[in-house]
N, C-alpha and C positions, 0 to 999 in steps of 0.2 A: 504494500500500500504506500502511495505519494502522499506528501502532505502541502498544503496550501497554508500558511500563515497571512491569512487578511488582516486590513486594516493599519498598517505599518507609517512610521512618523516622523522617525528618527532616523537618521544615520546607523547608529549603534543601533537600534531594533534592525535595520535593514542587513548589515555586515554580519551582527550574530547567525541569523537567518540562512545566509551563504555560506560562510564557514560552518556550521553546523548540517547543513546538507538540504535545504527545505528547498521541494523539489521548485515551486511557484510559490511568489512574494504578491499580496493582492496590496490596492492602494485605493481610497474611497475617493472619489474623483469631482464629482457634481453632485452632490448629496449632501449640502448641510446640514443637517438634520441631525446627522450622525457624528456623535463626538470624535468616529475615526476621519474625518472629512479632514482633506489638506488639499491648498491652493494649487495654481497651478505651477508657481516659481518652486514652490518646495519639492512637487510630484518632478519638475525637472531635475533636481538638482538628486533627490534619491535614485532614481531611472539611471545615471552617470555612472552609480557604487558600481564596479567590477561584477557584475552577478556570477559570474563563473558557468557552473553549469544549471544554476536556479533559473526559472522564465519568469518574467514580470508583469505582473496581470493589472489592465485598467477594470476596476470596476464600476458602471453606469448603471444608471437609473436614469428608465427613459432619455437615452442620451438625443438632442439633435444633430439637425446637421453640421454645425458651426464648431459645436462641439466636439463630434468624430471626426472631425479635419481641422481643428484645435490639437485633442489629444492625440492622433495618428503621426505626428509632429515629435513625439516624445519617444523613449527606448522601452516599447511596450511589444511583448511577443501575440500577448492573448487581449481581447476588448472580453468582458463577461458583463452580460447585459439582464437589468433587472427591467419589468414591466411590458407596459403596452405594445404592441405591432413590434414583437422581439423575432419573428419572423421574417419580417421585411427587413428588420435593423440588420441582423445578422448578415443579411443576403447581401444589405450592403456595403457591411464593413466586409467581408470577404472579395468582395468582385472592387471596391472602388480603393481600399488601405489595405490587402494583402495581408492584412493580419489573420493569425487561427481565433478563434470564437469559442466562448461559454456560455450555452444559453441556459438560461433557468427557469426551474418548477419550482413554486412554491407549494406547497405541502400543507392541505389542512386537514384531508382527510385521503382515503385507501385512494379511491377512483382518481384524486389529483394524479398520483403517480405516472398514469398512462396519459397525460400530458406529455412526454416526452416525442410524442410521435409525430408532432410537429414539427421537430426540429431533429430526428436522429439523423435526416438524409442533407443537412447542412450543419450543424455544429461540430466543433471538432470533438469538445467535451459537454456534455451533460450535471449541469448538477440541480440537486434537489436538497433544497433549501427549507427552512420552516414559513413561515407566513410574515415572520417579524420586520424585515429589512435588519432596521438600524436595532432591534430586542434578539436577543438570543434565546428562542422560542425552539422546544425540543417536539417531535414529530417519532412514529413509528418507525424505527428503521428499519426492522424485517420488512416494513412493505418492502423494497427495493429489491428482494428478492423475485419480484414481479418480472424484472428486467428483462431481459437477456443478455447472454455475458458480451456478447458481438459489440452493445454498445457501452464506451466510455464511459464508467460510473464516479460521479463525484457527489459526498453525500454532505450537509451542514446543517449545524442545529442545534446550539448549547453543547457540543461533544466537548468534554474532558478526556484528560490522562487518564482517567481512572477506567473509560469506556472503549480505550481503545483494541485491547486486546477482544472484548466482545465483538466489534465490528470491523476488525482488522479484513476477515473474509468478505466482508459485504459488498467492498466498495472497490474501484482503484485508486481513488482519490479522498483525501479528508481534509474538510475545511476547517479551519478555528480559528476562534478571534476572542470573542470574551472570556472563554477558560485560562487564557494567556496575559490577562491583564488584572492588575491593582489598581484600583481606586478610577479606574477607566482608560489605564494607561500601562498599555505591553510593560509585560515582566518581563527582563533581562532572562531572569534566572528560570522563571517559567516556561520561556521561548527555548532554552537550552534543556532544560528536565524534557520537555513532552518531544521535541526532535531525536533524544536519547533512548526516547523509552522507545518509539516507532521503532528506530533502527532495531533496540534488542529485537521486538517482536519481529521483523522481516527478516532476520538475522536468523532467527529461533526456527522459521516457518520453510 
């Protein structure tokens, strides 16, 4: 299983990340709403950090057009797009900014799941997310086992260190944001414990 560390602020949150092996680094882009929300000189200036072999994810909320050719502008591998006409968005950041695509399901109940079928025959990845946006709202993750393995699985939803080893087999991909943070603000020390523990279990498996 990958891991996805969203929501990143800092330099040092972002370097830890990389050195520590976190496969994709997320960055909240046009969202203020969201205490992880950073401008756009800042989102330039973290894009710069060396990533190594980490990918760099913009993440959007109903993004426009100004905006997808604003951010496309920046050292981003993936656009991961929350909300409305994420279908046409997608279609267009792939054909017009050449980037790969994350499109999302929000998740409130079973039937949400098969959502996905919109979007398996253009996103590169899948994730399924809880309903919250900017709340760390937790969701059934056996449903996912709905899937099928053919497509990209990335799952998010209040996951902690402590649930990872339960859903290590679920998914290809794990998101987390608020299990990694203090007082609303990425743990160093957090970011490095839950990147460690992954490894053991992929390691183990």
């Amino acid at each position: 299983m990958k891991a996805k560390i969203c929501g990143l602020s800092t330099a040092e949150q972002v370097k830890t990340c990389v050195n520590y092996n976190a496969d994709y680094c997320g960055f909240i882009l046009n969202y203020p709403k969201s205490h992880r929300f950073i401008e756009f000189d800042k989102a330039k200036d973290l894009t710069n950090i060396n990533k190594k072999n980490t990918k760099y994810v913009a993440v959007l909320v109903n993004p426009n057009n100004s905006e997808l050719e604003k951010f496309s502008k920046l050292n981003f591998d993936y656009f991961q797009v929350y909300g409305k006409n994420n279908i046409e968005t997608i279609l267009n950041i792939k054909s017009k900014y050449k980037k790969k695509t994350i499109a999302t399901v929000q998740v409130k109940n079973r039937e949400d799941i098969f959502k996905y079928k919109e979007f398996e025959d253009t996103a590169d990845i899948i994730l399924w997310d809880s309903s919250g946006l900017e709340l760390s709202l937790e969701w059934n993750f056996d449903w996912i086992k709905l899937v099928p393995n053919k497509i990209t699985k990335m799952i998010a939803g209040n996951i902690n260190i402590d649930m990872l080893e339960k859903i290590s087999n679920l998914a290809d991909i794990v998101d987390v944001s608020g299990a990694l943070e203090t007082n609303k603000v990425k743990d160093i020390f957090k970011i490095k414990n839950f990147l460690r523990k992954l490894k053991k279990i992929n390691d183990e498996n």
